[in-house]
C-alpha positions in Angstrom: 3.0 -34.9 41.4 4.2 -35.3 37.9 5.1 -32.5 35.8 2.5 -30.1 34.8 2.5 -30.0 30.8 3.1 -26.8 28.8 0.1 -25.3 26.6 1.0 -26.3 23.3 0.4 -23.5 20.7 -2.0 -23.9 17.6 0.0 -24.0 14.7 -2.3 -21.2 13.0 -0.7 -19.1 16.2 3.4 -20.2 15.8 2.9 -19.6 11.8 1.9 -16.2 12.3 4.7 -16.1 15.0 7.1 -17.0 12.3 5.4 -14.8 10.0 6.3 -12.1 11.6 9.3 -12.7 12.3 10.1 -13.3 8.5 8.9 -10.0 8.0 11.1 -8.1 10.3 13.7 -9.8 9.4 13.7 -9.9 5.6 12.8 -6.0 6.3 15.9 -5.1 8.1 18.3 -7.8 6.3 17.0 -8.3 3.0 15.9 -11.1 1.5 19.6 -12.7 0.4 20.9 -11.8 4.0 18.2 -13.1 6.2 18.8 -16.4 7.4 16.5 -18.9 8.7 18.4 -19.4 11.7 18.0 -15.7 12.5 13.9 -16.0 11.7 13.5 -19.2 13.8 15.7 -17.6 16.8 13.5 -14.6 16.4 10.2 -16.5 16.8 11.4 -18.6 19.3 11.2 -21.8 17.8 13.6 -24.3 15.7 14.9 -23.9 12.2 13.6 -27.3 11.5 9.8 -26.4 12.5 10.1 -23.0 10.5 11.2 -25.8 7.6 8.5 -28.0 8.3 5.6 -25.1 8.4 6.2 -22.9 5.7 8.6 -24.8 3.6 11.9 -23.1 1.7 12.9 -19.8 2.3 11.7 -19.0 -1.2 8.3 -20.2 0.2 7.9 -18.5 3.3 9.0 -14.7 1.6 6.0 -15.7 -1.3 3.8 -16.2 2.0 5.0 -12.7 3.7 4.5 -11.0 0.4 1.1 -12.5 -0.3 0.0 -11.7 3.5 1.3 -8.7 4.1 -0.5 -7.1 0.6 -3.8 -8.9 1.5 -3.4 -7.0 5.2 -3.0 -3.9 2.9 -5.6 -4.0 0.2 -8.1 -4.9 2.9 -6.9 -1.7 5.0 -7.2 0.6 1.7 -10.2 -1.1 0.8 -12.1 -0.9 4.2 -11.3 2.4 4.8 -13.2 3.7 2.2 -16.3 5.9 3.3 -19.3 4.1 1.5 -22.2 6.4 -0.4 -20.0 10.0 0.2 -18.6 12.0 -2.9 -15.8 10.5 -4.7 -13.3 12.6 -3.2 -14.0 11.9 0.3 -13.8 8.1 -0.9 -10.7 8.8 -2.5 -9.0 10.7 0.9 -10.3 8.0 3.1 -8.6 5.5 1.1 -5.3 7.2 0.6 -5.7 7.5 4.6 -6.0 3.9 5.0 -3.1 3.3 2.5 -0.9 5.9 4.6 -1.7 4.5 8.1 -1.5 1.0 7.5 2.0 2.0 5.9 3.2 3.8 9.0 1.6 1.4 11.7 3.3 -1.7 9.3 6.7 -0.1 8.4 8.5 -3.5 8.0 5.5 -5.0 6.3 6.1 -2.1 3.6 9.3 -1.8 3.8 9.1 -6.0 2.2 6.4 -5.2 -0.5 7.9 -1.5 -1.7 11.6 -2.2 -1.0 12.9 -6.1 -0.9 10.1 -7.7 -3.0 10.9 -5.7 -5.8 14.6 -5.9 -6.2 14.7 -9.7 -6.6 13.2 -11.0 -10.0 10.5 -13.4 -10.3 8.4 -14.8 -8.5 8.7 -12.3 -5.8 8.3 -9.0 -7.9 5.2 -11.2 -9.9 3.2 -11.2 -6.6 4.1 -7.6 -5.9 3.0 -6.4 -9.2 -0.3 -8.7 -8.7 -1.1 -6.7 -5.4 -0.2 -3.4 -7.4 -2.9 -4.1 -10.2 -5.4 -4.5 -7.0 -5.2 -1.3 -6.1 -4.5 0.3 -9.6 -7.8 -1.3 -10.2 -9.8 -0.2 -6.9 -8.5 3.7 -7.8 -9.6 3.3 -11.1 -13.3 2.3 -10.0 -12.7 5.2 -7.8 -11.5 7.6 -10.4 -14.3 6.5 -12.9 -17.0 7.1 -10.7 -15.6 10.7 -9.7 -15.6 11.3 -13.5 -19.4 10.1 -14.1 -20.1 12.4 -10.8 -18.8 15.3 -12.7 -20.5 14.6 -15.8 -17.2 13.5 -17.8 -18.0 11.4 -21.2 -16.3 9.6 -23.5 -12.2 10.6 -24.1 -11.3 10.8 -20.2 -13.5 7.7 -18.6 -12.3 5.7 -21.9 -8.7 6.5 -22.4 -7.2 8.5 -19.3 -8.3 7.1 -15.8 -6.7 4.4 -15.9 -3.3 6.0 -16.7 -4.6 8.4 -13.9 -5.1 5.8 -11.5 -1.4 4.4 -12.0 -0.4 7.9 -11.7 -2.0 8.5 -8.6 -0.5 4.9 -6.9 2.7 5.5 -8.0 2.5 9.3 -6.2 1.2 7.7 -3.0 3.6 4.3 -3.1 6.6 7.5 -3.3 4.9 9.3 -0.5 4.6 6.6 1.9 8.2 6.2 1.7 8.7 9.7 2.5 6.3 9.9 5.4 7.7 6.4 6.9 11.3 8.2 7.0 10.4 11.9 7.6 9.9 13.1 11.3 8.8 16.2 12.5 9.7 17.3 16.3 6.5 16.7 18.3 5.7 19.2 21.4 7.4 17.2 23.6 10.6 17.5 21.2 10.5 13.7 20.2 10.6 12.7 16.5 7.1 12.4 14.9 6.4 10.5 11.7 3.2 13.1 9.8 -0.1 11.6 10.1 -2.1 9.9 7.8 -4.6 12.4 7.7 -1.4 15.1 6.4 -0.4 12.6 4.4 -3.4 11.5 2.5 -4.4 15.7 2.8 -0.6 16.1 1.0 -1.3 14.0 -1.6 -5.0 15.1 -2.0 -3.6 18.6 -2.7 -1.2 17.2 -5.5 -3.4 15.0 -7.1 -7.2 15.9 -6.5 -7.2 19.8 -6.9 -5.6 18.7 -10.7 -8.5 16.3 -11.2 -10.8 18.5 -10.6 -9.6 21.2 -13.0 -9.3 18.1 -15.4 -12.9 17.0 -15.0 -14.1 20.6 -14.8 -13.2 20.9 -18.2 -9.8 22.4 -18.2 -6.9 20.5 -20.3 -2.5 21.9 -19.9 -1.8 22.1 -23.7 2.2 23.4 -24.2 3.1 26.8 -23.1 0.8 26.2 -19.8 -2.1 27.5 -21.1 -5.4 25.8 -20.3 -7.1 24.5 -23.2 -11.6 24.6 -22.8 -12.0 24.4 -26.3 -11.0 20.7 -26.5 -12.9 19.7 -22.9 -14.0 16.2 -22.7 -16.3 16.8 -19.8 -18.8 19.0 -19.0 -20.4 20.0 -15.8 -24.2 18.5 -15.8 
């Protein structure tokens, strides 16, 4: 009998193979360390196919960075609980954001840490995936602050900054939650959820927001300020 052929793989499948083998690697090496020999031995394939799929090693971290924030937007994004008050949207986002962080550490770890450090065009597409969810959280924001009867001065000229405010907070506390571990019952590490986590940052950002849109403004000496309000409770 002749020899019974091997299953050949869909190239759709070994590309996402090498993928994520890029992404572990470039994670744990960084992306002037990694080497394409390491990626190909990692996926199980030769250098020259990693070459002939996905191009220069320039090429292939562009297409981890542009995959790995389209996994992350979608996760933020589709977490979001549809038709429930802005704050619940806001929570169920941020617990999106947080889990898909922790469950895709290396994936993160790429975007928040490597892609950053390197210049152009790697910190373009990082800063492109950025304004996507500054943007989202400002939709977010501005639909909190027409729930709570806010006009003019804080849906014109502050939720934006808020919403930039408010990424930059949770981008810091992913990092934090990703390397923080708390001793589990059985005495093992455990990384916080991503309910605490989004709960955590809820508590820092939300209960200000609300004082905000309630009316109250800080003014210098700590005092709250409701003479100058720029929204008022309908």
């Amino acid at each position: 009998m002749g020899a019974v052929k091997s299953k050949r793989v869909p190239r759709a499948v070994r590309e996402q193979q090498m993928l994520d083998a890029a992404v572990l690697t470039f994670a744990r090496r960084g992306y002037r360390a990694a080497s394409m020999d390491e990626i190909a031995e990692l996926a199980g394939v030769s250098k020259p196919l990693v070459y002939l799929y996905l191009n220069s090693k320039e090429d292939l971290f562009n297409t981890v960075i542009r995959r790995e924030s389209a996994a992350l937007v979608a996760a933020v994004t589709s977490a979001v609980e549809p038709g429930v008050a802005a704050d619940r949207q806001l929570c169920s986002g941020l617990k999106g954001f947080f889990a898909h962080t922790a469950e895709h550490p290396y994936g993160w770890a790429v975007l928040h840490q490597q892609a950053r450090t390197h210049g152009e065009p790697f910190a373009r597409e990082v800063a492109a995936l950025r304004a996507e969810i500054v943007a989202f959280v400002t939709e977010l924001l501005g639909a909190a602050a027409k729930e709570a009867g806010c006009v003019g001065e804080l849906a014109e000229r502050e939720v934006a900054g808020l919403a930039h405010a408010l990424v930059g907070a949770a981008e810091s506390l992913a990092e934090w939650a990703n390397v923080r571990t708390d001793e589990g019952a059985s005495g093992d590490p455990e990384h916080p959820s991503a309910k605490d986590t989004a709960a955590t940052m809820m508590n820092f950002a939300w209960m200000g927001l609300n004082q905000l849109m309630g009316g109250e403004r800080w003014v210098p000496g700590g005092l709250v300020d409701h003479e100058s309000r720029s929204c008022a409770r309908r």
